[in-house]
Every structure is written in C-alpha cells, then in structure tokens.
N, C-alpha and C positions, 0 to 999 in steps of 0.2 A: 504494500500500500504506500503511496506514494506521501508525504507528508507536506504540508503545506502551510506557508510561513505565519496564516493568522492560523490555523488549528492551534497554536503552543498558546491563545489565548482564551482559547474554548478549555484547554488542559486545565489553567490557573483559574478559572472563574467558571468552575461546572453550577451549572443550571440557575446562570445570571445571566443570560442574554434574552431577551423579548422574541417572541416569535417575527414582529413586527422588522426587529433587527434583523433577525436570521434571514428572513426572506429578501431585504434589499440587499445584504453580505452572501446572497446563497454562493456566490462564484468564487468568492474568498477561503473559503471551508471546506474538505473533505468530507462528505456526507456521512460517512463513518466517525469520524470528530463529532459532528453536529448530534448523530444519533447515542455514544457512549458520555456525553457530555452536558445535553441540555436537556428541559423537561418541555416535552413537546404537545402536541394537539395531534389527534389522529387525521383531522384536514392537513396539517401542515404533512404531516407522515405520508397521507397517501401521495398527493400532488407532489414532496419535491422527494422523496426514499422512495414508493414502490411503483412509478408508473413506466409502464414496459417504454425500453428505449429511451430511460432517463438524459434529457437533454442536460441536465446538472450535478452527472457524475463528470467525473475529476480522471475515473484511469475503472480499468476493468474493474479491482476490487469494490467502485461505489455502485458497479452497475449491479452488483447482486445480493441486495437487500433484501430479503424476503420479510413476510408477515409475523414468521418465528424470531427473525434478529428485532424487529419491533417490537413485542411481547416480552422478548426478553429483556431488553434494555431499557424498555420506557414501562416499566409493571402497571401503571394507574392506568394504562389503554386497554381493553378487552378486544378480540377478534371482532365483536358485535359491533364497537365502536369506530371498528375501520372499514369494515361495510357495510354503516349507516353513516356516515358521515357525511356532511353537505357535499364535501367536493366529490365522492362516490356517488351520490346519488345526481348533481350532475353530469359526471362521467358518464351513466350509465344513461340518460337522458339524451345526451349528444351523442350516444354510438349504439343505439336502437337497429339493430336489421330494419331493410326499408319492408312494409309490408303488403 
C-alpha cells in the first residue's frame, strides 16, 4: 500500500476529521488511512470505499475495500446501514434495468 504524505495526519489525529473535511481532502488520503482512522457514515462509506471502479483509490490496495473491511473497522455501521443508506438507495434509483 502505497502511503501518502497527509495519511501521517489521519495516523496523529484518529477520528478528528469531519466527514465534510474528508470529502473535499478525498484525493489527499489513502482510502485505507481514511477507513482505519476516522469514524465514518455508511453514505460517506458506500460513495467514496465500496463503489465498483472506485474513481478515489490511490493504487490497487484502495480499490479492494469490501463490506467486511467496513464492519470491521468502522463497528457503529451494520451491513443494514450500508444498504439503506441514502446514497445506496440512490445508486440503486439511477441504475434500475430499463423496463
């Protein structure tokens, strides 16, 4: 995994940064950092850790976040809460089979 020069800030200051921050810094952060480090929302989780073809991984090890490495690391999220989540239930709104 590649390390990246603001991760060593997410290392010193676990579960101080605002989701709000994390989101305009996503490109600064190793998604792996971001996920053993800060305490997260299962929106922020699905949209930038599990959507296939993650546009805001960093190197191969961020593109394989699964549901299990969320559960593990973020404990307050349940599987239920990452597929109920707004931005899941968007997702799933905008990629409806045409019928």
């Amino acid at each position: 995994m590649e390390y990246f020069k603001k991760d060593e800030d997410l290392y010193k200051h676990k579960n101080y940064y605002s989701i709000d921050y994390l989101k305009e810094n996503i490109k600064e952060f190793s998604l792996w950092a971001i996920l053993h480090t800060q305490t997260l929302t299962p929106d922020f989780c699905v949209e930038y850790l599990l959507m296939p073809d993650n546009k805001y991984a960093k190197d191969e090890d961020d593109e394989v976040i699964y549901i299990n490495n969320i559960l593990y690391w973020q404990r307050h999220i349940t599987k239920d809460d990452l597929l109920n989540c707004e931005f899941m239930k968007k997702y799933k709104y905008n990629n409806k089979p045409p019928t």
